[in-house]
N, C-alpha and C positions, 0 to 999 in steps of 0.2 A: 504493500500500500504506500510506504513512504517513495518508492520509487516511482510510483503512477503522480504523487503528487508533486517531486521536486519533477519529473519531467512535465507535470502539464502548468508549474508553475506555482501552485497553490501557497503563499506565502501568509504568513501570520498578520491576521488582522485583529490586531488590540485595542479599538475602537471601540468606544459606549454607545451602549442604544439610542441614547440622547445627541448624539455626536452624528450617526446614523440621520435618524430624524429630523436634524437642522439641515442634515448634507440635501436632504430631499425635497426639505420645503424650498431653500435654495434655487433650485433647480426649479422648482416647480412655480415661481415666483419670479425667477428671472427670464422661461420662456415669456411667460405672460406679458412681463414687464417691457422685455423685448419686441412681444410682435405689435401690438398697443401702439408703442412710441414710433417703431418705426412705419408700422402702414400708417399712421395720423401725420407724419411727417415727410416721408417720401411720399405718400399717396398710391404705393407702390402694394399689390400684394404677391403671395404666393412666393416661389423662389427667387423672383425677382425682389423680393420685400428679406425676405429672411432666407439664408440658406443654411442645409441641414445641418453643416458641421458646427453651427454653434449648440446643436442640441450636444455634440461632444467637448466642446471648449464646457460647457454648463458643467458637464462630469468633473472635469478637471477645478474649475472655479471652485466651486460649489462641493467635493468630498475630497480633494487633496489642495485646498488651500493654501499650503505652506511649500507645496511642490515647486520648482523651479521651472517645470515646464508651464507652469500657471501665472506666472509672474504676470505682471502688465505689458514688459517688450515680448515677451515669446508670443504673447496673444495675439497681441495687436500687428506687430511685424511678422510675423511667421503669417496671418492671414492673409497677408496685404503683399508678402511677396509670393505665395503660393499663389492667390490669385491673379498676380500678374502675369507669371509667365505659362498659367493654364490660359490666359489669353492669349497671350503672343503664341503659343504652340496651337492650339484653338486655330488663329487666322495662320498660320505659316505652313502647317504641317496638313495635306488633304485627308488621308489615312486618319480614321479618328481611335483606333487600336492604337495606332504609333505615336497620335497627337497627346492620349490621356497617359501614354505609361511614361512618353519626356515631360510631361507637365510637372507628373508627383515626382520624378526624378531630380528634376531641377529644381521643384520646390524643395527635396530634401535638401540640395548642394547648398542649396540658395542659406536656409536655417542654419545648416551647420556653420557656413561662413561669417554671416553675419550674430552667430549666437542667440538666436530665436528657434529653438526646437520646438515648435506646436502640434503633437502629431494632426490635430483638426486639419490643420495647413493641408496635408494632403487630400484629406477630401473637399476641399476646398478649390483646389486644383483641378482634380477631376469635374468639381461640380461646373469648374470653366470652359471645358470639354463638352461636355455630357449633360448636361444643363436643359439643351431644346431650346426652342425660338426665342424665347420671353430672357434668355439670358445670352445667347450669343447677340439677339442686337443690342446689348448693351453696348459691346464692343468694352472698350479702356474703361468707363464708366462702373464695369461692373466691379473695378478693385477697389473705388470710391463709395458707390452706391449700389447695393449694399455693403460689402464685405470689409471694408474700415468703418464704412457707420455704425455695422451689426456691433464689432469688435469691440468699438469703443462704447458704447451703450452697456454690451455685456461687463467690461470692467469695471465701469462707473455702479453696474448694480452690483458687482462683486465686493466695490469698495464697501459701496453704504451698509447691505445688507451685513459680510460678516466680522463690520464695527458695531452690530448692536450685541457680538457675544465676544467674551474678554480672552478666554482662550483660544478664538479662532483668528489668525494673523494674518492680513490679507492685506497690502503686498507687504512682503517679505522685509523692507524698511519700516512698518510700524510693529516689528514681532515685537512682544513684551511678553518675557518667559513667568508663565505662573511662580514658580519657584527659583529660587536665586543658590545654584548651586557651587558648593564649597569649594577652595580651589581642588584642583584634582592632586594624588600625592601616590608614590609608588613604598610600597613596604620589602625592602630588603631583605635578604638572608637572616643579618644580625640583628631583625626583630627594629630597626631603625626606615621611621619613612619620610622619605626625601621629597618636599614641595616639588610636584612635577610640571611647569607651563602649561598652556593649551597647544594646539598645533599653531602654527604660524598659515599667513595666506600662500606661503612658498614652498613650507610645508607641501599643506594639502592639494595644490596645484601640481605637483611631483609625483605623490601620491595614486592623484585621480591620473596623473600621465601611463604612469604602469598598466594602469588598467586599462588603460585605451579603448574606453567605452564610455559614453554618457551615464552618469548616475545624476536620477530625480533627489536630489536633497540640495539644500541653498548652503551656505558656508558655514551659515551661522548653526545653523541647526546640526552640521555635520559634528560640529565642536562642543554642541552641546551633549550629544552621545553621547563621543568620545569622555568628558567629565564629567557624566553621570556614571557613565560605567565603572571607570576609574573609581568613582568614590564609593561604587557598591562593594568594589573587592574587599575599601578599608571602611564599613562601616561603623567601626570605633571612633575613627577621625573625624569624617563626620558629624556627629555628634559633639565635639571637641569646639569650642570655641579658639582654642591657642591655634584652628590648622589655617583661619584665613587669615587674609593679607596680613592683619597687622603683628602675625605670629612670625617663629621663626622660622629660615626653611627646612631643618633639619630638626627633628625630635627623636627621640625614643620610645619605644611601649611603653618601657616602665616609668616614663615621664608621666604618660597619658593616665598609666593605673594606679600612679602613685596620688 
């Protein structure tokens, strides 16, 4: 069984029902919000008003919030240049099999380049393709209206919405961590634990290089693991007031037990 599930992926989701629950009304409140605004505004409906992949940026907004693929530039840019050159391959390319698969192609190039990974981006691309009448005449218009309008509507209701709950951090510059954790500290052989830093930005940039694959987590959150982990091993210290800042960096157990 365990091997049906690390191959189909299935990874731990530690998530409250209530956590659940918010992700959904999210969601359920920003299509709405979404198509509202923009057919009163473009005057525009159907896929020419809303296209589908922001039903998938919604996923993304709205149940991984703090995800790095959710930010506001991967949203917003990854849509805007996925939609572009589903246009330009659209008019250039007659083959519309060869026009949709260089569209999500170069939208992928496009992301990685510019560092806006959205996966929506690609069906957004396709939709520039494959769309039908109502969206190929938009021609250029379509990366404008809808698909940066959608974008940015959808982020503005991402902002408002998950600022009215304190643990949900959206975008990744107003995170405020519920709990303020102790410096991280490594425990020795000789029963001695040594204050250990967080990683540095050059650090973890080094890091992420070895593995040469995009990982969904922001910087800040990755560092915040890394010193919660850290502090579970010494959970003595923790509890210690002598182990932050204003202590020293090197203690003893029998410092802590005495």
């Amino acid at each position: 069984m365990s091997f049906f599930k690390a191959f189909l992926g299935v990874e731990l989701n530690p998530v409250s029902p209530r956590e659940k629950a918010v992700s959904a009304a999210g969601g359920f409140i920003s299509i709405i919000l979404l198509l509202i605004i923009t057919e009163s505004t473009l005057h525009l409906s159907g896929a020419a008003a809303v296209i589908a992949s922001m039903g998938a940026s919604a996923v993304l907004l709205f149940a991984v919030p703090h995800g790095s693929l959710s930010q506001p530039w991967p949203v917003i840019a990854g849509h805007g240049f996925s939609a572009f050159f589903g246009v330009l391959c659209a008019r250039s390319i007659p083959n519309h099999y060869a026009a949709a698969a260089a569209a999500v192609a170069l939208a992928i190039l496009a992301m990685h380049v510019f560092k806006c990974i959205h996966p929506p981006g690609g069906a957004t691309a396709l939709t520039a393709v494959l769309g039908g009448p109502a969206v190929q005449a938009l021609g250029y218009k379509f990366v404008f209206f809808p698909v940066l309008a959608n974008a940015v509507t959808m982020v503005t209701i991402a902002i408002l919405f998950n600022a009215l709950f304190a643990w949900r951090r959206y975008p990744a510059l107003f995170n405020r961590p519920a709990v303020t954790v102790p410096s991280p500290t490594t425990l020795l052989r000789d029963d001695t634990i040594v204050a250990t830093p967080a990683p540095t930005h050059e650090q973890i940039v080094q890091a992420l290089r070895t593995l040469d694959s995009f990982v969904d987590i922001t910087e800040e959150d990755l560092i915040r693991l890394v010193q919660i982990l850290r502090q579970d091993i010494n959970p003595e210290l923790s509890a210690n007031p002598t182990s932050q800042h204003s202590g020293p960096d090197v203690v003893t157990m029998r410092q802590l037990r005495g």
